[in-house]
C-alpha positions as CSV (number, residue, x, y, z in Angstrom):
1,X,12.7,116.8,31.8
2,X,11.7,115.0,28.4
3,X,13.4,115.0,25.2
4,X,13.6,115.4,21.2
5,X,15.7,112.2,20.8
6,X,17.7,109.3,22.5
7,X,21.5,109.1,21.1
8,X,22.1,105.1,21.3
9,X,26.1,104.7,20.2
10,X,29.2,103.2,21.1
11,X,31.7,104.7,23.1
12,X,34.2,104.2,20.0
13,X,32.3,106.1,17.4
14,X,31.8,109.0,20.1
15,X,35.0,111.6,19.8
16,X,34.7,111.3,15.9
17,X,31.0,111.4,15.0
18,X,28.5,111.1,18.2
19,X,29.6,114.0,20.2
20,X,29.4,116.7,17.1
21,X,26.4,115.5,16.1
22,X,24.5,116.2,19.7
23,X,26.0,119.4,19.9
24,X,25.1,119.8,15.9
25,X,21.0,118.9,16.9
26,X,21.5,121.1,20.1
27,X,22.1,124.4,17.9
28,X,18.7,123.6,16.4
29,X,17.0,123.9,19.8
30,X,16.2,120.1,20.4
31,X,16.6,118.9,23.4
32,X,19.3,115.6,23.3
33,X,19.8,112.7,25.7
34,X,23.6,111.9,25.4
35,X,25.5,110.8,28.7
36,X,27.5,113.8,28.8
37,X,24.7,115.4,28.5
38,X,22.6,114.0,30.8
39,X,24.2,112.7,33.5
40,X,25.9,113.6,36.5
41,X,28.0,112.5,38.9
42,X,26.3,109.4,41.3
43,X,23.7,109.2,38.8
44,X,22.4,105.5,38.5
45,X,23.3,104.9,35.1
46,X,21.0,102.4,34.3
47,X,18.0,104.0,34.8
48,X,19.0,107.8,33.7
49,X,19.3,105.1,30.0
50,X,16.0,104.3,31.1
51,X,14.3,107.5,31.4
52,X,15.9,108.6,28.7
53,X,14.7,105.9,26.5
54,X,11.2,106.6,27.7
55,X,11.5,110.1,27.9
56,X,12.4,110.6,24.2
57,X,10.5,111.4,21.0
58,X,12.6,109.2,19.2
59,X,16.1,107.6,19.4
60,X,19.0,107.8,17.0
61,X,20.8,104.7,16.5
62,X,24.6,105.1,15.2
63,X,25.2,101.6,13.8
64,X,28.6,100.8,13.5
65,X,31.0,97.6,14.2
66,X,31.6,98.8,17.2
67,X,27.9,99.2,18.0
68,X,27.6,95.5,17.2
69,X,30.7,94.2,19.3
70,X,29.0,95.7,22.4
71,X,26.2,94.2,24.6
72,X,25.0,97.6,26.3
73,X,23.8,99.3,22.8
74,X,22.4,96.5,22.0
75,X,20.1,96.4,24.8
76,X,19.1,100.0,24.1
77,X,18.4,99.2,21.0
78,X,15.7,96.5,22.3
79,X,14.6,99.6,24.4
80,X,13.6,101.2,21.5
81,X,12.2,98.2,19.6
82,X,9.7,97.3,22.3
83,X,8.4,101.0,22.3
84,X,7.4,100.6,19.0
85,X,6.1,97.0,19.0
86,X,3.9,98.6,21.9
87,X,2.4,100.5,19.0
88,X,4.1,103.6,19.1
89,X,4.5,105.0,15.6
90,X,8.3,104.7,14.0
91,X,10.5,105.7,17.4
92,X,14.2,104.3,15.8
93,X,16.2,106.7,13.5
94,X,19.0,104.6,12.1
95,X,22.6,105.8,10.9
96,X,24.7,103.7,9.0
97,X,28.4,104.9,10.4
98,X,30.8,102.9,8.6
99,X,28.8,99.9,7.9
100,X,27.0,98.6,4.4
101,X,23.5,96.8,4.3
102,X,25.2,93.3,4.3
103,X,26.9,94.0,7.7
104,X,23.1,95.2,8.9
105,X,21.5,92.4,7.6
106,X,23.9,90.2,9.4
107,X,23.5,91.6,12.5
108,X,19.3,93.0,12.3
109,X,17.4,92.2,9.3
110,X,14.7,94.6,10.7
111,X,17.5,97.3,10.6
112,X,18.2,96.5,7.3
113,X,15.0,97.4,5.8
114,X,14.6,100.7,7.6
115,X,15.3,103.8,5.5
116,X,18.6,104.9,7.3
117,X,21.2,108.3,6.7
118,X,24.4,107.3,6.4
119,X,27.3,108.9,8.1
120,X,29.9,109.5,5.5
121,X,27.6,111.9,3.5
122,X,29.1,114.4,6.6
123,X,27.6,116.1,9.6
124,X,25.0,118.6,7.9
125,X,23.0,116.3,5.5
126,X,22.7,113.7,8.5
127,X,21.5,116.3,10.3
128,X,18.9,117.6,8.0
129,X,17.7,114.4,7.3
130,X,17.4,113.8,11.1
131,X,15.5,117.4,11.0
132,X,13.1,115.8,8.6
133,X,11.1,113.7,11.4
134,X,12.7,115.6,14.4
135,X,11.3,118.9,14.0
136,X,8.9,119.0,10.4
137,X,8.3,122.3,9.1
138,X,4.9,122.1,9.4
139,X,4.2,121.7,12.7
140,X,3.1,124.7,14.6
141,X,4.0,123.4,18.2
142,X,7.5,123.0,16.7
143,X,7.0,126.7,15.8
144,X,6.3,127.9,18.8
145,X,9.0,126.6,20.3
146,X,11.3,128.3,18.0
147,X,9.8,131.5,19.0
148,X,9.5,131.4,22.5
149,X,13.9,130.2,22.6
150,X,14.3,133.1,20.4
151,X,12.6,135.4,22.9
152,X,14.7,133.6,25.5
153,X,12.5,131.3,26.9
154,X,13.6,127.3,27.7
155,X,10.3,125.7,26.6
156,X,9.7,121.5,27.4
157,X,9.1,119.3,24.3
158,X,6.7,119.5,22.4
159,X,5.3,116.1,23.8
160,X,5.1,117.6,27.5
161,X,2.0,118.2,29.1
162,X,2.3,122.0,29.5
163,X,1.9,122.5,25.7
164,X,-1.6,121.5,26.3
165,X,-1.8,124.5,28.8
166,X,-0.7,126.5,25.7
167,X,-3.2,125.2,23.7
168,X,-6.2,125.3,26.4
169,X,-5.1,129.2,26.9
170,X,-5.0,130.4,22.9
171,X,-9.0,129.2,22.8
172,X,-9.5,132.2,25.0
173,X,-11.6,134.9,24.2
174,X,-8.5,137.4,22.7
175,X,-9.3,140.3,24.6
176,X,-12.7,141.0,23.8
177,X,-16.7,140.5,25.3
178,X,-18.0,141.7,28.1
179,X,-19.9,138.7,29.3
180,X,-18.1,135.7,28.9
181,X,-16.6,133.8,32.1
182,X,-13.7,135.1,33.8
183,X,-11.1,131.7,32.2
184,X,-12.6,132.0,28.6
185,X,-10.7,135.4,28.5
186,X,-7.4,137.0,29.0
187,X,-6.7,139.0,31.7
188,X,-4.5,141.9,32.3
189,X,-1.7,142.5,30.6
190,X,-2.8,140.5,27.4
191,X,-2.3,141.6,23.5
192,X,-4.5,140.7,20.7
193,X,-2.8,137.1,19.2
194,X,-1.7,137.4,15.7
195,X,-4.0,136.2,12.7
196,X,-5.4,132.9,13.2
197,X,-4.8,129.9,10.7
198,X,-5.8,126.6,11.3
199,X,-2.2,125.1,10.0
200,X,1.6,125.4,9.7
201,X,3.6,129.2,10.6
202,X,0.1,131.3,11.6
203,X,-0.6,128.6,14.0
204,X,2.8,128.3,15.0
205,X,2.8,132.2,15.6
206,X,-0.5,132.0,17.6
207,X,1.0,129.3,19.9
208,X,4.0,131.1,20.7
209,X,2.3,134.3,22.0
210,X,0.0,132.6,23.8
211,X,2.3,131.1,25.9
212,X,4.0,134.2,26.1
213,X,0.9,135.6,27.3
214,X,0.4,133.3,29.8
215,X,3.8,134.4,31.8
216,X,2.9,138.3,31.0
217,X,-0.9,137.5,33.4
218,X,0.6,135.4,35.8
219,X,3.6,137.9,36.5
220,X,1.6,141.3,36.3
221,X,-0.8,139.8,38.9
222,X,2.0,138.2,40.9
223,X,4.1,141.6,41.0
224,X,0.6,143.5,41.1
225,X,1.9,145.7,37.9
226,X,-1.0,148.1,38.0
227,X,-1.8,151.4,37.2
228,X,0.2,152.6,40.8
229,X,3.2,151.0,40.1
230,X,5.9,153.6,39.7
231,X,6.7,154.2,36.2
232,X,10.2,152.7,36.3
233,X,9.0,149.5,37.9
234,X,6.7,149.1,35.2
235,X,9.2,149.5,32.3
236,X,11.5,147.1,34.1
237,X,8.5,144.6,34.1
238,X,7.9,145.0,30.2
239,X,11.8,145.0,29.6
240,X,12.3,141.3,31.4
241,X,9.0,139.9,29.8
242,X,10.0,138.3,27.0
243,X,8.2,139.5,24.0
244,X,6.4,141.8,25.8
245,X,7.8,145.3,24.9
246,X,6.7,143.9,21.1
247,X,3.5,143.6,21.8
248,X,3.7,146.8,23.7
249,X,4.8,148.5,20.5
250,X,2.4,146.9,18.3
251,X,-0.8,148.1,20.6
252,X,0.0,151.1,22.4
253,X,-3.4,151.6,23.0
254,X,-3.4,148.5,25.0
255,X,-0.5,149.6,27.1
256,X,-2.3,152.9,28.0
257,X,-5.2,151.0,29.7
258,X,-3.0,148.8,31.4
259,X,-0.3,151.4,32.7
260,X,-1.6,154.9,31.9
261,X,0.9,156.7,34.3
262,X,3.2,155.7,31.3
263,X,1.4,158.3,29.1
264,X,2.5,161.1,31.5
265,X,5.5,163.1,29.5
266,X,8.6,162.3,31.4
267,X,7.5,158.8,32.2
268,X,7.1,156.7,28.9
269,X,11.0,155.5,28.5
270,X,11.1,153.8,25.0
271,X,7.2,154.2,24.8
272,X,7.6,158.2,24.0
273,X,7.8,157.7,20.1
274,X,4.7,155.5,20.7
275,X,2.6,157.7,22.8
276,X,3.2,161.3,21.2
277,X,2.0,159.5,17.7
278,X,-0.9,158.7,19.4
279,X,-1.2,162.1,20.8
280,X,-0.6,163.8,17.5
281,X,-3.2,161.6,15.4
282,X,-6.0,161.8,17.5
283,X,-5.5,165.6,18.1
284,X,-5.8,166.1,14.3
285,X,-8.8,163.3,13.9
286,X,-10.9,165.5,17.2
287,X,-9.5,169.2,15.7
288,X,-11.1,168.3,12.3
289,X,-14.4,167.1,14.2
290,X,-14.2,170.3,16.3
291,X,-13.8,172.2,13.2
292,X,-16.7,170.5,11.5
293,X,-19.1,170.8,14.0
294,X,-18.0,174.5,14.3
295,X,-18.9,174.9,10.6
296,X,-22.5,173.8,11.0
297,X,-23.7,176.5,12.7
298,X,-24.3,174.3,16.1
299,X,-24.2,176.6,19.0
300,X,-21.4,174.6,21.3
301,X,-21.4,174.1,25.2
302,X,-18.6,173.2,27.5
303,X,-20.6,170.1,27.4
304,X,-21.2,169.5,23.7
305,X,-17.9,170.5,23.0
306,X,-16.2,167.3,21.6
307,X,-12.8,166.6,23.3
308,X,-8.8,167.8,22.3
309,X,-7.7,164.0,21.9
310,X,-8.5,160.4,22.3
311,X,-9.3,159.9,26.2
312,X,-6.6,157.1,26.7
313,X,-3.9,160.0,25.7
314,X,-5.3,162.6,27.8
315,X,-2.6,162.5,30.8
316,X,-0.6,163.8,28.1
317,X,-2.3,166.3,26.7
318,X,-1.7,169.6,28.5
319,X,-5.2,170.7,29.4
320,X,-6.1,166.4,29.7
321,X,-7.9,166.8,26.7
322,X,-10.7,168.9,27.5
323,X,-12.2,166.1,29.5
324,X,-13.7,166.0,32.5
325,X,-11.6,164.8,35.5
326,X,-14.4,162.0,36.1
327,X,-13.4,160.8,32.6
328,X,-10.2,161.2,33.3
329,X,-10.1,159.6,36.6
330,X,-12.5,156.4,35.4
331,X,-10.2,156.0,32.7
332,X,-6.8,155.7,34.7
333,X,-8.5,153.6,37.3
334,X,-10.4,150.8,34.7
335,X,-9.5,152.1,31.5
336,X,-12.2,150.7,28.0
337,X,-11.0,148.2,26.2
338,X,-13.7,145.9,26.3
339,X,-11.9,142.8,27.1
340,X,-10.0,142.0,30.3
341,X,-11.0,144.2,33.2
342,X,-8.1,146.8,33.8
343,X,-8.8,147.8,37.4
344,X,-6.8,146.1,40.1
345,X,-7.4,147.6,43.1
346,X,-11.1,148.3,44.7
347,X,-12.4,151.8,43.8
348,X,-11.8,152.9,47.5
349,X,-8.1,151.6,46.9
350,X,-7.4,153.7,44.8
351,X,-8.8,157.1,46.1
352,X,-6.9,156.0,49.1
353,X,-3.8,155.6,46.8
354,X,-4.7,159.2,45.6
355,X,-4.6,161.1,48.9
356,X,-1.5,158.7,50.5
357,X,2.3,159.8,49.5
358,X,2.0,156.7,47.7
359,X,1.1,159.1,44.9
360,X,3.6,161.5,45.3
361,X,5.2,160.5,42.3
362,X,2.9,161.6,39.9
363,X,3.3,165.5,38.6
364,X,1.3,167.3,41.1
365,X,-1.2,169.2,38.2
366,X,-2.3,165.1,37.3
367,X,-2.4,163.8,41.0
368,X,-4.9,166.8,42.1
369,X,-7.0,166.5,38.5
370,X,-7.5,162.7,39.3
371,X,-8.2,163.0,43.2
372,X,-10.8,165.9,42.2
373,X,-12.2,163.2,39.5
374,X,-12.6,160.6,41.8
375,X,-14.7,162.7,44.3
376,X,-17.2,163.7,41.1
377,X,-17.3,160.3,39.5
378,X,-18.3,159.5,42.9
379,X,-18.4,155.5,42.6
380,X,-15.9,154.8,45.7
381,X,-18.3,153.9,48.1
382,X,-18.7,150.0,47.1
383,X,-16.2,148.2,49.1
384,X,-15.8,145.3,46.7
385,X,-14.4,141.9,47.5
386,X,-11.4,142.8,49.3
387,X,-13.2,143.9,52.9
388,X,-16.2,142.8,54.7
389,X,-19.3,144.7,54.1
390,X,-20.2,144.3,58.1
391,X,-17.0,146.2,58.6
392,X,-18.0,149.1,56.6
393,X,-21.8,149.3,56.6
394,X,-22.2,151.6,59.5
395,X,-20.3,154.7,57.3
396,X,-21.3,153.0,53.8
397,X,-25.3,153.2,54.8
398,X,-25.5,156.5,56.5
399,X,-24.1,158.1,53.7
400,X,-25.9,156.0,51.5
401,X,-29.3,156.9,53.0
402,X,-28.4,160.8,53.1
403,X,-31.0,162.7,51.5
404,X,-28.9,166.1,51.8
405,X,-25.7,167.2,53.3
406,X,-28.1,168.6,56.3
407,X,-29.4,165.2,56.9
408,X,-25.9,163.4,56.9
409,X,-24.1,163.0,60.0
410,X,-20.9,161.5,60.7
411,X,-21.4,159.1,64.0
412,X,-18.5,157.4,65.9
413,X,-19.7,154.0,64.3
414,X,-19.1,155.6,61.2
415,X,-16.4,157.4,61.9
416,X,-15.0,154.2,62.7
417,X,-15.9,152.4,60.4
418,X,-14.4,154.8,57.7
419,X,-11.1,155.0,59.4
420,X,-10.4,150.6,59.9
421,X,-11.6,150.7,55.6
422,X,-8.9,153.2,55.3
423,X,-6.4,151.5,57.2
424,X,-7.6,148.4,55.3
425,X,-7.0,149.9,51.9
426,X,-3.1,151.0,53.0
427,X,-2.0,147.2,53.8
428,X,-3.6,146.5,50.7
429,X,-1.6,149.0,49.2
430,X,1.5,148.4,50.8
431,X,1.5,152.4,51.8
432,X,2.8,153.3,55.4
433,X,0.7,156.6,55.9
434,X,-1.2,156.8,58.9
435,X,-4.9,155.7,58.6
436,X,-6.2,159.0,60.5
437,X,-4.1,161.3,58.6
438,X,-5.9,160.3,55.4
439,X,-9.1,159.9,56.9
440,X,-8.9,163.9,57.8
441,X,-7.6,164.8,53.8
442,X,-10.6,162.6,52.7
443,X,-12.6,164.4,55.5
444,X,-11.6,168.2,54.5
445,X,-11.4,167.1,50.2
446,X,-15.4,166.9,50.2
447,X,-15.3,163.6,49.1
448,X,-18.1,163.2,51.4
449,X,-20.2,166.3,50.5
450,X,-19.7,165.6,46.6
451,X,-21.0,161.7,46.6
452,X,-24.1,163.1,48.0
453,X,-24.9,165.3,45.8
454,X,-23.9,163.3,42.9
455,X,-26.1,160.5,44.8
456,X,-28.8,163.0,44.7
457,X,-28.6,164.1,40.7
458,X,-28.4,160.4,39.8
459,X,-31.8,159.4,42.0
460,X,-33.2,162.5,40.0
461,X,-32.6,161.6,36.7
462,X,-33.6,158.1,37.3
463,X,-37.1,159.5,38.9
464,X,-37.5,161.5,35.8
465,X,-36.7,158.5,33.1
């Protein structure tokens, strides 16, 4: 634990004037060493003085006679003194309680000549005057630090090491390229920062959300808060991030890549304000295009046709905006943002996900439109980082090398093969259903059949270009 300041004091002046003035710099957020405070019982006293006297930004010293009579102030006092002989910049914040500059002089000319606050000008203007170096107005980390207490975080001091963290992580790319390293980005469950500015509030703003950012990744990954996660689970995550509903608010666009299931009517809690403006405004934008396009005399196809809404509202619309389900499905599974990559789980994963009661939760009309898109987008066959290749290659390359449906046959290696990946993809998934039961739904839903005619189309049209 470090700390703003170091109250050095004589027991005597404490009822009257020490004790309401820790608990005075305490309602500004700063974090005070004073022995009731800071120690507990069988603590050494000695050297909890001494880590507090090296722990601190700076240390308040309430002169007084009764500071002077005693030995053990004194010596704290030297604490302080040696710090800044050592070359620290001005550590020792003097207040004059009850004592005039002859009395100082007598006792430390070096006191004497240091601009001090004197006590008897009452609580508040001592205390804004110790506000003055203890937290300046211009400094952003200070700031932050407001922010994050007000979103009911317990940041360190601003001298501790994990501000550089803060500052290491707000360089990051905010939510944008395509080709950048993995760490010069954020990752899921990341906003755009607010404006940048080099100084002062902006900076201070930038700070803060950064760090809040950083809890948001960690805890999304840590509690694998992913498109699967039932919708309640997910609200609860964004209601006990601080911060994070905000952000939420501010970009719903984001929060529809990262948690599309919330788009669903019925599902969005607080989010449904949010999500049918988004629904209504890109309906208009698309009926006006439609319109338009309708108006030029262009003869329009199923396929030319443009869409009933912007894609990432399309669970909502109630014919998924005119989109195909392959759409649909590559959308809800890795979403298109353009900055950190959405998808969670391997594309396997989630078509495992899609035939498991894991689903069961989603409206049935939604889970059979997404389980037919992921047979025709037809990209599951990859088995990504999570399982071995050598496990899977004896079903991956038979049907990889299958001219034609004819020509495709199912072996006992690869009948295998499919049914350990599936059994695989359920641990990963944390879903109970029995391996061979999804195996035959995967089996009897074409998935099989459709990849290799969507394999064949694609070797087509990259023949022909």
């Amino acid at each position: 634990m470090l700390y703003d300041v170091f109250i050095c004091h004589a027991s005597e002046d404490k009822d009257k004037f020490v004790r309401p003035l820790a608990n005075k710099l305490q309602q500004y957020h700063l974090e005070v060493w004073f022995d009731e405070f800071s120690l507990s019982i069988g603590d050494s006293l000695r050297e909890s003085i001494d880590k507090g006297l090296s722990k601190s930004r700076f240390g308040v010293v309430v002169l007084s006679r009764n500071f002077f009579k005693k030995k053990w102030p004194t010596n704290e006092l030297n604490g302080l003194f040696a710090r800044e002989t050592s070359g620290e910049n001005q550590v020792i914040l003097p207040i004059w309680h009850g004592v005039n500059a002859k009395e100082i002089i007598k006792h430390s000319p070096l006191l004497a000549d240091r601009k001090a606050v004197v006590s008897a000008k009452g609580l508040d203007f001592v205390c804004k005057e110790l506000l003055k170096k203890l937290r300046p107005d211009t400094s952003p980390l200070i700031i932050a630090r407001d922010i994050l207490i007000k979103y009911g975080l317990n940041p360190p001091v601003i001298s501790d090491e994990w501000w550089l963290d803060v500052i290491e992580a707000s360089n990051r790319v905010p939510n944008g390229g395509f080709v950048v390293p993995d760490r010069s980005c954020w990752g899921r469950w990341t906003f755009p920062l607010p404006n940048f500015d080099s100084c002062g509030k902006d900076r201070g703003d930038w700070l803060a959300w950064s760090a809040m950012q950083m809890q948001w990744e960690k805890e999304a990954e840590r509690r694998k808060i992913a498109q699967i996660t039932k919708p309640e689970i997910v609200l609860k995550f964004i209601d006990t991030m601080p911060g994070l509903k905000d952000a939420c608010h501010s970009y719903p666009l984001f929060l529809a890549n990262y948690a599309p299931q919330l788009t669903i009517k019925g599902f969005s809690g607080d989010f449904d304000p949010d999500f049918d403006y988004m629904l209504k405004q890109s309906t208009l934008i698309h009926e006006k295009e439609r319109k338009s396009k309708s108006q030029s005399g262009t003869a329009l196809t199923t396929n030319s046709m443009p869409p009933a809404c912007d894609i990432e509202i399309a669970l909502r619309h109630p014919a998924f905006g005119d989109f195909e389900s392959s759409y649909i499905a590559c959308q809800f599974v890795q979403g298109e943002i353009g900055g950190p990559e959405i998808r969670h789980y391997e594309h396997f994963e989630y078509l495992v996900w899609f035939l498991s009661s894991g689903s069961d939760w989603l409206p049935k009309k939604i889970k059979y439109f997404l389980i037919d898109g992921m047979k025709k987008w037809a990209v599951w066959l990859s088995p990504g980082k999570s399982y071995d290749w050598d496990k899977v290659k004896d079903f991956s390359i038979t049907l990889m090398d299958a001219k034609s449906l004819r020509s495709f046959k199912l072996t006992t290696k690869a009948k295998a093969a499919l049914l350990n990946w599936i059994s695989h993809s359920l641990k990963v998934l944390g879903v109970s259903d029995k391996p061979r039961s999804i195996m035959n739904r995967f089996l009897d839903s074409s998935f099989i059949e459709c990849y290799i005619e969507e394999n064949r189309i694609r070797s087509k049209k990259k023949r022909a270009s």
